[in-house]
C-alpha positions as CSV (number, residue, x, y, z in Angstrom):
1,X,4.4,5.9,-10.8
2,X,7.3,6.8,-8.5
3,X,8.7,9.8,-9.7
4,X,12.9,10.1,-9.8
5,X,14.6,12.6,-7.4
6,X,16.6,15.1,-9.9
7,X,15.6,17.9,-8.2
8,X,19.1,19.3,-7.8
9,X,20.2,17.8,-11.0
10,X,20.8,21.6,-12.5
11,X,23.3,24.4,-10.8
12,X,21.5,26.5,-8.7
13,X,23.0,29.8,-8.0
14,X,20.9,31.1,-4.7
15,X,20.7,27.8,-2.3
16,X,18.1,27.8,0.3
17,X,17.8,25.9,3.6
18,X,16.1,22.3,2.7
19,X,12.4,22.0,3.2
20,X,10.2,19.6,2.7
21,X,7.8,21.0,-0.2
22,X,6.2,20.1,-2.8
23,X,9.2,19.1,-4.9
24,X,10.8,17.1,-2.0
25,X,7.2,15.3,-1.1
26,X,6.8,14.2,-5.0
27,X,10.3,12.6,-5.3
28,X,10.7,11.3,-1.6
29,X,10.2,7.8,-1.9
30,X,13.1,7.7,-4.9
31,X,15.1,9.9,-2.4
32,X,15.1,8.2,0.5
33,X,15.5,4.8,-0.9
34,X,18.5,6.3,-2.8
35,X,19.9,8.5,0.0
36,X,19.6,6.8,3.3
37,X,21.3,3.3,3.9
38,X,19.0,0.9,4.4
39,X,16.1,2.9,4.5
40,X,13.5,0.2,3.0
41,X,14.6,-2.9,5.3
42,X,15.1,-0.2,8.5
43,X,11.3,0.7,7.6
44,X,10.1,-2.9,6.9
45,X,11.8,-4.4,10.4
46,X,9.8,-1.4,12.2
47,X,6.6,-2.9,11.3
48,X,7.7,-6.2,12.5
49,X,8.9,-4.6,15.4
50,X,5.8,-3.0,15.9
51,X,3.8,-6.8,15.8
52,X,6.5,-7.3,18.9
53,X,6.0,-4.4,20.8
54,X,2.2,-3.7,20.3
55,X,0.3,-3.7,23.4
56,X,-3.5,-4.4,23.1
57,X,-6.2,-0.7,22.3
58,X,-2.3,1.3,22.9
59,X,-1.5,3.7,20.2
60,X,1.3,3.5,17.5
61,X,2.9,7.0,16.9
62,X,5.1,7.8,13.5
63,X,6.2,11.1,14.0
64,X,7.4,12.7,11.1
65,X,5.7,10.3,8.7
66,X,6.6,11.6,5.5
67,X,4.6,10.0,2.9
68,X,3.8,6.9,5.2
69,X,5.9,3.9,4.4
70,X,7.1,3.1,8.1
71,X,3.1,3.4,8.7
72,X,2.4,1.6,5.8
73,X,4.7,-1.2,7.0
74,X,3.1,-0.8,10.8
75,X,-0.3,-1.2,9.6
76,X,1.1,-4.4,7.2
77,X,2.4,-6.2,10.6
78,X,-0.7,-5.1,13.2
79,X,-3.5,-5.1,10.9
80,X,-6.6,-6.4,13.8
81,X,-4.6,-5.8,16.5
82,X,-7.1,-3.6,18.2
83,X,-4.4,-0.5,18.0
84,X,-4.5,3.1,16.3
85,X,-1.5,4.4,14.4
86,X,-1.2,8.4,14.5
87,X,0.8,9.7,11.5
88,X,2.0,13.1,12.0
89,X,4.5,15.1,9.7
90,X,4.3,19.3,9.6
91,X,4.7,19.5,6.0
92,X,1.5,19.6,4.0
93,X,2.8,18.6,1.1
94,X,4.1,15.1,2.2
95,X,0.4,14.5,3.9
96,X,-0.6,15.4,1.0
97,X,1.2,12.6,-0.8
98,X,0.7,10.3,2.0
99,X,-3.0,9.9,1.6
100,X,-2.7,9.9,-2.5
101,X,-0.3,7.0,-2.3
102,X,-2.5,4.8,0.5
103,X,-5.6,6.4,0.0
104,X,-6.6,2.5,-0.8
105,X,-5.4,1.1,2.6
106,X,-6.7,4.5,4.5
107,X,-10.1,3.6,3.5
108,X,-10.4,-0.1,4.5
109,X,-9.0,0.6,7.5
110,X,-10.3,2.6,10.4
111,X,-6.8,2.3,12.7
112,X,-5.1,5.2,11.1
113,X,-5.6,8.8,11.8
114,X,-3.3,11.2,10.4
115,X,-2.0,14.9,11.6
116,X,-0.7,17.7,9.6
117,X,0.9,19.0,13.0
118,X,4.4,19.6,14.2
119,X,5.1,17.3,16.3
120,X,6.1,19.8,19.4
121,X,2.4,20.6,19.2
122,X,0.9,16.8,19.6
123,X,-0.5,15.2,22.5
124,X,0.8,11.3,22.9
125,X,-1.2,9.0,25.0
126,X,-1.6,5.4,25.4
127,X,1.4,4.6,23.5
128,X,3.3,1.6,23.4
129,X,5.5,1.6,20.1
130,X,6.6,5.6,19.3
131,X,8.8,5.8,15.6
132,X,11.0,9.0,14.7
133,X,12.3,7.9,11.9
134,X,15.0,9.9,10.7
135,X,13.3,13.1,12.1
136,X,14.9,14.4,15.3
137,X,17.9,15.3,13.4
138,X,15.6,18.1,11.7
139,X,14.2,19.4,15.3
140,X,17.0,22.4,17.2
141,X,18.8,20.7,19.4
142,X,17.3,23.2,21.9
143,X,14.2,21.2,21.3
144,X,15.4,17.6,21.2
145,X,14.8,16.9,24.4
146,X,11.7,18.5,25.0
147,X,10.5,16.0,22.7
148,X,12.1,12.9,24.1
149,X,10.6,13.9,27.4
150,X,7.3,14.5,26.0
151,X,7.8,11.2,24.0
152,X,8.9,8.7,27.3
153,X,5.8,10.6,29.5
154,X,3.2,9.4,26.9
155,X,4.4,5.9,26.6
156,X,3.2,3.3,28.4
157,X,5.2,0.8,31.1
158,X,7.3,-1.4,28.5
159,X,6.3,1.1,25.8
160,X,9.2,1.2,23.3
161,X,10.7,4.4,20.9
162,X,12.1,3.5,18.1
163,X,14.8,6.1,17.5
164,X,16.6,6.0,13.4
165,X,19.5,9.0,12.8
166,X,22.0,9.8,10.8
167,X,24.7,10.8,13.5
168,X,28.0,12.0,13.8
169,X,31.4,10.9,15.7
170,X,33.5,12.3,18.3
171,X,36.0,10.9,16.3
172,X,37.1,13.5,13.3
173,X,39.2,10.8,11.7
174,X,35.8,8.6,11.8
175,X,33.4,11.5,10.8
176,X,35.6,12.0,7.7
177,X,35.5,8.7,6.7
178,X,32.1,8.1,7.2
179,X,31.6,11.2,5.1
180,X,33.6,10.1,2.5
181,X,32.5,6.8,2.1
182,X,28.2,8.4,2.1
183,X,29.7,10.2,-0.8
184,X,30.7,7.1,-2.2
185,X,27.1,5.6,-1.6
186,X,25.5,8.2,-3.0
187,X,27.2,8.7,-6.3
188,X,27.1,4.7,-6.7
189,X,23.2,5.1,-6.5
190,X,23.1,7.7,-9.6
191,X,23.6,11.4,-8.0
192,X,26.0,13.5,-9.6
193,X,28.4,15.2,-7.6
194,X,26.8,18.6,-8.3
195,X,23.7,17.5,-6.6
196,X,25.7,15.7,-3.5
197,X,27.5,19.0,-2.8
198,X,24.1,21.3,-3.5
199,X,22.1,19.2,-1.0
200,X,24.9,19.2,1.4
201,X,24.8,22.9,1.4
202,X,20.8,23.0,1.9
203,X,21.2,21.0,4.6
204,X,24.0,22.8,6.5
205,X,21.1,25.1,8.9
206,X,18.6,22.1,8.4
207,X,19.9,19.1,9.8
208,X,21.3,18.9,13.5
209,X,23.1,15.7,14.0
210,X,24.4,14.5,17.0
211,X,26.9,11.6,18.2
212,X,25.6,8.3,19.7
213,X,26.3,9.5,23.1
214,X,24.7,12.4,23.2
215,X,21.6,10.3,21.9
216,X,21.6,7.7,24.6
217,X,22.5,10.4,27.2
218,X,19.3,12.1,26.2
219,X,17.0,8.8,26.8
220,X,18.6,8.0,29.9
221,X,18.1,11.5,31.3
222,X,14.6,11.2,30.0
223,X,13.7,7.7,32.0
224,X,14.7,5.4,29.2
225,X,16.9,2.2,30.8
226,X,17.8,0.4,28.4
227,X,18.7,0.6,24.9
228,X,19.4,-1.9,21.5
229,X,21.4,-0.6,18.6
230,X,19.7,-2.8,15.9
231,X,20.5,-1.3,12.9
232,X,24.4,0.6,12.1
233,X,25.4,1.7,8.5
234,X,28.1,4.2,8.6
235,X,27.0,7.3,10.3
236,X,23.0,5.4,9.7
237,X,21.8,4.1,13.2
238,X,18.2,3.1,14.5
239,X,17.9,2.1,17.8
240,X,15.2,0.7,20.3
241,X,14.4,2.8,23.4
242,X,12.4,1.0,26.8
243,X,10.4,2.4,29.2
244,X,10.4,-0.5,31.7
């Protein structure tokens, strides 16, 4: 049984940085569902993407996994396609709950290995589809592109990255409306406005977003040539990187 994210329901009077622990694993799949636009169709239309894009004995990477459900919907679209999908997160605690809730699906299948590992740390090879989903806007943006280079180096020619952020304008007029109307979405999905403001403030230090140009300057100074923005909610983007 999915368990309800009221985590922050309650005043809390010292506020840490957000982490992904224990708490945040055991609610995530109520969270994200209720605090990311579109989050279950974005991760659903990777896994088709991923029937596309899959290029025969290549590797899938999901980096930062979470509890699995882009994998979930990967392995969905290229079961006995002759590919591996590698499912990394660093937190324990959501690898944790990612084998619990497919422990099923992990046994009859042999295509999925997965990595308790930060993802700096990884070695990619023989890829042809790469996801970070909603995960380099948690990595220092002194890091960032470290990782896309690392990422476009262990694709393979016509490999694709599939790139999903929450980002921010240039624009301040457009920032503060987009804030205003995630607010909006937020408290129209069942958060109080206590717990908006609370996990706003844990995620001040956490979360490093960055406009759309900065993003697609980033690819195309990492070898990436062309780009699709498939997927725009507010400040919610995912987009699809080549390496042609």
């Amino acid at each position: 049984m999915k368990k309800k994210d009221n985590i922050l329901r309650n005043a809390i009077k010292d506020l840490k940085d957000w982490r992904f622990d224990r708490k945040v694993s055991e609610v995530f799949h109520d969270m994200a569902h209720r605090s990311i636009p579109g989050y279950k169709n974005i991760s659903n239309t990777i896994g088709y993407f991923s029937k596309k894009f899959i290029q025969p004995k290549s590797n899938i990477y999901d980096l930062g996994c979470s509890i699995g459900e882009v994998t979930e919907s990967i392995l969905k679209y290229v079961l006995n396609k002759n590919c591996t999908i590698i499912s990394v997160d660093h937190s324990k605690d959501m690898i944790k709950n990612f084998k619990k809730r497919l422990y099923k699906k992990i046994q009859k299948s042999n295509s999925i290995k997965i990595f308790q590992r930060d993802i700096l740390k990884i070695d990619i090879k023989n890829a042809s589809i790469i996801v970070l989903n909603f995960t380099l806007q948690f990595i220092h943006p002194f890091k960032k592109t470290y990782v896309i280079d690392k990422i476009y180096q262990g694709l393979n020619q016509n490999g694709i990255l599939i790139l999903s952020e929450k980002i921010k304008s240039q624009n301040p007029e457009e920032n503060k409306l987009f804030s205003s109307a995630y607010k909006n979405f937020k408290l129209s999905n069942g958060y109080s406005r206590l717990e908006v403001i609370q996990k706003e403030r844990m995620l001040k230090n956490s979360m490093f977003l960055e406009s759309m140009e900065q993003h697609r300057s980033r690819l195309k100074q990492s070898g990436f040539c062309d780009f699709i923005l498939w997927f725009q909610y507010l400040n919610f983007i995912s987009l699809i990187a080549f390496k042609r």
